[in-house]
C-alpha positions as a Python dict, from the first residue, in 0.01 Angstrom:
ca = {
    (1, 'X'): (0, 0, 0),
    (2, 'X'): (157, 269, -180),
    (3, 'X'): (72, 621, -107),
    (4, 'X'): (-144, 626, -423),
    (5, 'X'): (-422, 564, -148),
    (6, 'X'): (-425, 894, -12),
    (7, 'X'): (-513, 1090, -348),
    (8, 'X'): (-773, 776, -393),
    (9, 'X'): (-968, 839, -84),
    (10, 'X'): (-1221, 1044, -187),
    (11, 'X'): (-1339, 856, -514),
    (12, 'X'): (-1325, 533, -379),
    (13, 'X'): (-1517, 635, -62),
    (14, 'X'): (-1790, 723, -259),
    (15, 'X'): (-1797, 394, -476),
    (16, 'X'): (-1769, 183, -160),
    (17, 'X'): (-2013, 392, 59),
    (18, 'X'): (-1777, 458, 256),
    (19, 'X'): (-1753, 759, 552),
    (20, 'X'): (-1481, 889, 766),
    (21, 'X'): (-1465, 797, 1203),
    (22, 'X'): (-1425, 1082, 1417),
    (23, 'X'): (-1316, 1034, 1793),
    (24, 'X'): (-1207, 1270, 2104),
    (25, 'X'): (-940, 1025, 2235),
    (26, 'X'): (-555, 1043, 2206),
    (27, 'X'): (-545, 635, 2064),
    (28, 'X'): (-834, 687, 1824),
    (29, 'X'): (-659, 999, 1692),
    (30, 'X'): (-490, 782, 1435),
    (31, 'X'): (-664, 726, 1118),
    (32, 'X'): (-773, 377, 962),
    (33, 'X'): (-497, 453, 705),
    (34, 'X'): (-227, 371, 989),
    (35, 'X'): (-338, 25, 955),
    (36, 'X'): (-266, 15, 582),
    (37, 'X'): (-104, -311, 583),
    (38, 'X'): (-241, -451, 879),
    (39, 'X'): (-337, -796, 672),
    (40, 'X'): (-113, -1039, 538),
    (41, 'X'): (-61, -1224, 232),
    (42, 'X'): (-88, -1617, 331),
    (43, 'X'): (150, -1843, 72),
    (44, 'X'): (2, -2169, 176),
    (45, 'X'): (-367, -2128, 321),
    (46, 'X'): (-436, -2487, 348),
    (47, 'X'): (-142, -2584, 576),
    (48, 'X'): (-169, -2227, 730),
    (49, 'X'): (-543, -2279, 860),
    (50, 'X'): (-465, -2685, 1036),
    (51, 'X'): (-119, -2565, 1225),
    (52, 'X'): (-361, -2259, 1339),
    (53, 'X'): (-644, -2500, 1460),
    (54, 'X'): (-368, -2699, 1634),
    (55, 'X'): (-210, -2440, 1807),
    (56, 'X'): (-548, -2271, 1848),
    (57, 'X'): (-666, -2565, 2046),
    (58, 'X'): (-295, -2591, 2284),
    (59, 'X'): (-341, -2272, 2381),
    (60, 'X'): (-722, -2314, 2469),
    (61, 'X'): (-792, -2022, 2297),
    (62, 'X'): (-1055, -1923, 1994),
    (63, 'X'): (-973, -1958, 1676),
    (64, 'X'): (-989, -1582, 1478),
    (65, 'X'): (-951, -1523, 1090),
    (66, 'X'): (-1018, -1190, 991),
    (67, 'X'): (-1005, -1154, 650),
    (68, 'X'): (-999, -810, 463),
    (69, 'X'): (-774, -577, 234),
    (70, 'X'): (-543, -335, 319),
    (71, 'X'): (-755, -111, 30),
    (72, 'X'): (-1070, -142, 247),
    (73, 'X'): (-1166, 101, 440),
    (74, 'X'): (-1419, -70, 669),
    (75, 'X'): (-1107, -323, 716),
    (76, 'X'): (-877, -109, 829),
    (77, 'X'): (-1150, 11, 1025),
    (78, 'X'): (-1167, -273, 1214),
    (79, 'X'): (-790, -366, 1215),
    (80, 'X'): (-817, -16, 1406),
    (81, 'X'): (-983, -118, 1659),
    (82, 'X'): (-889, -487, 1737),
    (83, 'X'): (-583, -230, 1807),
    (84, 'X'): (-793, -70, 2080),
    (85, 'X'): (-592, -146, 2496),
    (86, 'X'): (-906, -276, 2604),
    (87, 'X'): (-1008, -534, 2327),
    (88, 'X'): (-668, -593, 2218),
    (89, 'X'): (-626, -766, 2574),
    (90, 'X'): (-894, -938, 2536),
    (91, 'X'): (-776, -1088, 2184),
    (92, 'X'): (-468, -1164, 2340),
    (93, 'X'): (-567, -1356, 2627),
    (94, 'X'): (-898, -1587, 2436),
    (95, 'X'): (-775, -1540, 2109),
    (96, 'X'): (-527, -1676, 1848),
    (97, 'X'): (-611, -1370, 1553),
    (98, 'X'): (-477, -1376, 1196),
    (99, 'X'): (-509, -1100, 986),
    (100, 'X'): (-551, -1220, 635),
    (101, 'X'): (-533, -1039, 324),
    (102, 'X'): (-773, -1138, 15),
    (103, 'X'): (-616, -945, -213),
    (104, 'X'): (-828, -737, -486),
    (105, 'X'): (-1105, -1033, -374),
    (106, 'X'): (-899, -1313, -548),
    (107, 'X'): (-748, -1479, -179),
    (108, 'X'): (-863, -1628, 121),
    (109, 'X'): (-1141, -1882, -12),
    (110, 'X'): (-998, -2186, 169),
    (111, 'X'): (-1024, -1937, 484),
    (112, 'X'): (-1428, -1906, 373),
    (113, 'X'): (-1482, -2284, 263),
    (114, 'X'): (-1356, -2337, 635),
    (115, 'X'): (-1644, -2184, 762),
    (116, 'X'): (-1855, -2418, 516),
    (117, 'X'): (-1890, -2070, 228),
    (118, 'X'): (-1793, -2072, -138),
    (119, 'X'): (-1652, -1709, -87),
    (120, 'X'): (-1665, -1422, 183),
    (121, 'X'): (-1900, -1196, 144),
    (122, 'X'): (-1713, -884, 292),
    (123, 'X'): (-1411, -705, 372),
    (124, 'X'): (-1376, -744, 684),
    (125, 'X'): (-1491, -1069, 717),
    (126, 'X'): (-1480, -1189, 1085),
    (127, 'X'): (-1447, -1591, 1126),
    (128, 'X'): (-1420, -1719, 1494),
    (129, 'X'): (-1388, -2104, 1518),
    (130, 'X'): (-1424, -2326, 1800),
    (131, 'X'): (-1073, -2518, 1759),
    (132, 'X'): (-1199, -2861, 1906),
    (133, 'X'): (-1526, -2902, 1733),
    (134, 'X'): (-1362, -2702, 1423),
    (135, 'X'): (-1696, -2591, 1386),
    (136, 'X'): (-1774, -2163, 1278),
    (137, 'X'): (-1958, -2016, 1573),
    (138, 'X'): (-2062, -1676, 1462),
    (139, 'X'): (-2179, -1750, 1183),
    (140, 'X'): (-2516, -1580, 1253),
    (141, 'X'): (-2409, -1244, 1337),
    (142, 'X'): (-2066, -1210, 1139),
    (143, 'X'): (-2180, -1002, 847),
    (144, 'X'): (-2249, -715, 1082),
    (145, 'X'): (-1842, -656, 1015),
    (146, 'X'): (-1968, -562, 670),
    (147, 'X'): (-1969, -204, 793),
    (148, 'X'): (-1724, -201, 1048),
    (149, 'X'): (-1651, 180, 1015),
    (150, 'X'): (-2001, 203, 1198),
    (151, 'X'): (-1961, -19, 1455),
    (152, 'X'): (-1884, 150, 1817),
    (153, 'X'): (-1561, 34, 2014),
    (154, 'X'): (-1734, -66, 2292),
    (155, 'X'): (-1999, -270, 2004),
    (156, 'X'): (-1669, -439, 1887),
    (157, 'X'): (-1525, -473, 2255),
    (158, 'X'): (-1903, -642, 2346),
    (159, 'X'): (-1854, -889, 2035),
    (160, 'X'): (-1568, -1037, 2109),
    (161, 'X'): (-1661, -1073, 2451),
    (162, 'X'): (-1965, -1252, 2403),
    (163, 'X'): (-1776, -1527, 2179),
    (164, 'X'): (-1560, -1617, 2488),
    (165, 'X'): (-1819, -1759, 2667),
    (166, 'X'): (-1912, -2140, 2613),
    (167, 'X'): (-2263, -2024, 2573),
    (168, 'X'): (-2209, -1950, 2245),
    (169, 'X'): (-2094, -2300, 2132),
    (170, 'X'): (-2307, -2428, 1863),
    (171, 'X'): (-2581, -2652, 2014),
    (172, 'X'): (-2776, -2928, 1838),
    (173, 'X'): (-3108, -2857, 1697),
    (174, 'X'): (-3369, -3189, 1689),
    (175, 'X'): (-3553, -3174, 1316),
    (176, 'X'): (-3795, -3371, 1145),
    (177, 'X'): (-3662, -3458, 838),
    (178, 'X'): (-3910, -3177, 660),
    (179, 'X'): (-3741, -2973, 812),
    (180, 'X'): (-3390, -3146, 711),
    (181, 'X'): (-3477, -3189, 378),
    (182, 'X'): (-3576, -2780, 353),
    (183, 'X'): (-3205, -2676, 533),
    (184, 'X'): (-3092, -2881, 246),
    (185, 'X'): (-3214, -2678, 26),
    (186, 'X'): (-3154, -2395, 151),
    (187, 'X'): (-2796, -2454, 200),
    (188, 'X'): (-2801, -2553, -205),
    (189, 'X'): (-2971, -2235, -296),
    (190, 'X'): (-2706, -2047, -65),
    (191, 'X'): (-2427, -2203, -206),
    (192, 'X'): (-2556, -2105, -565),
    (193, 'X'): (-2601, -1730, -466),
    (194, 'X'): (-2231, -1732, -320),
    (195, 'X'): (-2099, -1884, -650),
    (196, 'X'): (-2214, -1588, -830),
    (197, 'X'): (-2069, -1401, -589),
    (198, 'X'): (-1711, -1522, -601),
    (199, 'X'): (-1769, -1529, -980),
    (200, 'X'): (-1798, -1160, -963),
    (201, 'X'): (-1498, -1100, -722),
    (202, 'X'): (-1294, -1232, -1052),
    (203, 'X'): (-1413, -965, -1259),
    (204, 'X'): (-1413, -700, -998),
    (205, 'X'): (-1117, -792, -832),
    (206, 'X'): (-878, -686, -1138),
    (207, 'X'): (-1148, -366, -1157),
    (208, 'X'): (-1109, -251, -853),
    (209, 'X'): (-693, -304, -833),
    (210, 'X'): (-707, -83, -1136),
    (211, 'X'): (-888, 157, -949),
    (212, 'X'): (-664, 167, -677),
    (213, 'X'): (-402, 248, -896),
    (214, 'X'): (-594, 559, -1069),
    (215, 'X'): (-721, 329, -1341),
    (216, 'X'): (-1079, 356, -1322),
    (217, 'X'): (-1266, 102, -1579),
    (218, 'X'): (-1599, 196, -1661),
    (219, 'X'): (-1746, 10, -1571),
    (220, 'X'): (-1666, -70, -1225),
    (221, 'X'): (-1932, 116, -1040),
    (222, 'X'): (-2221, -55, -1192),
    (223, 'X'): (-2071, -431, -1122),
    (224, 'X'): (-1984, -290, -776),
    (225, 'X'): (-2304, -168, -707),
    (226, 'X'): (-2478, -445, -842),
    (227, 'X'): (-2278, -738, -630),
    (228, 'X'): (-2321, -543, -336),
    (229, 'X'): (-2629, -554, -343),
    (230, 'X'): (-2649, -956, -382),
    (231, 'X'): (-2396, -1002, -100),
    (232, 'X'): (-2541, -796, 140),
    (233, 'X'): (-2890, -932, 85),
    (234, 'X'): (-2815, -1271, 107),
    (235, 'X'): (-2722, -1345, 469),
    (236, 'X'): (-3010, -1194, 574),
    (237, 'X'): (-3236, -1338, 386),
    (238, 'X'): (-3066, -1681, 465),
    (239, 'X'): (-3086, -1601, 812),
    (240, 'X'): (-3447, -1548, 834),
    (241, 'X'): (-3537, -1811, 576),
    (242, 'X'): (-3378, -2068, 815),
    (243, 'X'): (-3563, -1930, 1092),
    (244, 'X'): (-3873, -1961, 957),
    (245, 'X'): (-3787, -2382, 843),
    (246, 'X'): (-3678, -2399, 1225),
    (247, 'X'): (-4032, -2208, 1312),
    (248, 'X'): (-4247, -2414, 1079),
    (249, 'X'): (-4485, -2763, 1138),
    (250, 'X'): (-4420, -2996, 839),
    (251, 'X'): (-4744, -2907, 695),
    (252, 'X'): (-4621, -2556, 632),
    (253, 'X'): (-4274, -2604, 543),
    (254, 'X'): (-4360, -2667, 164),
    (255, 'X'): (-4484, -2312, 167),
    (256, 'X'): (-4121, -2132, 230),
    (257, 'X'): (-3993, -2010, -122),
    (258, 'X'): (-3620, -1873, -170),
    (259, 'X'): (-3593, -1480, -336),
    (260, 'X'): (-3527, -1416, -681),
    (261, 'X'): (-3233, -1172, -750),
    (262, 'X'): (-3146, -969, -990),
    (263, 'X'): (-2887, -1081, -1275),
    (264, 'X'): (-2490, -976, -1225),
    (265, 'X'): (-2389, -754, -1509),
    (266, 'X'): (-2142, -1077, -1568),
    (267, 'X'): (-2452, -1298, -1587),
}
């Protein structure tokens, strides 16, 4: 990006909630802002994502999207330290990575949709795919890369190590059909959350490109604020909804309700 960013830093930080890494070693004595342009702009997703499963699947290796923006901080965060000798050996060797770029949040849906979402809910946004099943196999622990500024090197060297292992391969679950019938609906009341998401991104998107370009609309903050709050909610609460259908006898199943949220300033 252009060097705009640099005289942004400060403002933005404090709209995304956003704080600065500090480390002793010679590596991590570049900044996140080295990895300004670390993702990439993908012309044809669709074709992009099947010759990556193929190839994926040749070279018996996971399958990694990573999707973020180069204006992210907590993306270039992580680009950082996928960058890291240790864990960007172990990338290399189990791992066929793409770095994509979403864009002022108005890209890499088909990338999402892959994984069985309507929209990502971050940047970054860490997908890792099993190339033979095709199936998503982090998708319980993924939105920790929410806030990957936080997240130790050795945390991130840990993460990706644990995905190597076949453990990790999705296993099937036996249900009664209670319990089938309440993942259902689950998975309809999660896709109808991550619709108002992505129907957010479109008016934030242009907000926030405006921002990044020492435009700053208004309004921004409050639709921010208020979307964050939806998207980082939700997988949670999804998360331990599910558990609790998984958890439950039929008889008590009927008893699980969904949360209410809040209306989007768009709504």
């Amino acid at each position: 990006m252009k060097s705009a960013h640099t005289n942004l830093i400060q403002p933005l930080f404090v709209f995304l909630a956003i704080c600065c890494l500090t480390t002793s070693t010679v590596w991590s004595a570049q900044t996140d802002l080295d990895y300004d342009g670390a993702f990439k702009q993908i012309n044809n997703p669709v074709e992009f994502i099947a010759s990556e499963f193929k190839l994926a699947k040749s070279e018996n290796k996971k399958l990694l999207f990573v999707l973020g923006g180069n204006w992210c901080h907590d993306s270039r965060s992580l680009a950082k330290k996928l960058d890291d000798p240790l864990l960007s050996k172990t990338i290399r060797e189990n791992y066929r990575l793409s770095m994509i770029d979403v864009g002022y949040l108005d890209k890499g849906f088909e990338f999402a949709e892959k994984a069985e979402m309507k929209t990502f809910y971050a940047t970054p946004t860490v997908l890792i795919f099993d190339p033979v099943t095709e199936k998503h196999i982090n998708s319980s622990d993924m939105h920790i890369w929410a806030n990957a500024y936080k997240i130790e090197q050795l945390q991130a060297n840990d993460y990706f190590e644990s995905y190597i292992n076949p453990e990790n391969s999705i296993k099937p679950i036996i249900l009664t059909a209670a319990q089938k019938q309440h993942l259902a609906k689950l998975d309809d009341f999660k896709k109808l959350q991550e619709g108002r998401i992505k129907s957010s991104y479109s008016i934030i998107g242009p907000m926030l490109e405006r921002y990044d370009a020492d435009d700053i609309d208004s309004n921004f903050e409050n639709y921010w604020v208020a979307t964050a709050k939806l998207r980082m909610a939700l997988p949670g609460d999804i998360k331990a909804i599910k558990e609790r259908i998984l958890a439950s006898s039929d008889k008590d199943i009927a008893g699980i309700t969904f949360p209410e949220y809040e209306a989007l300033p768009s709504e």
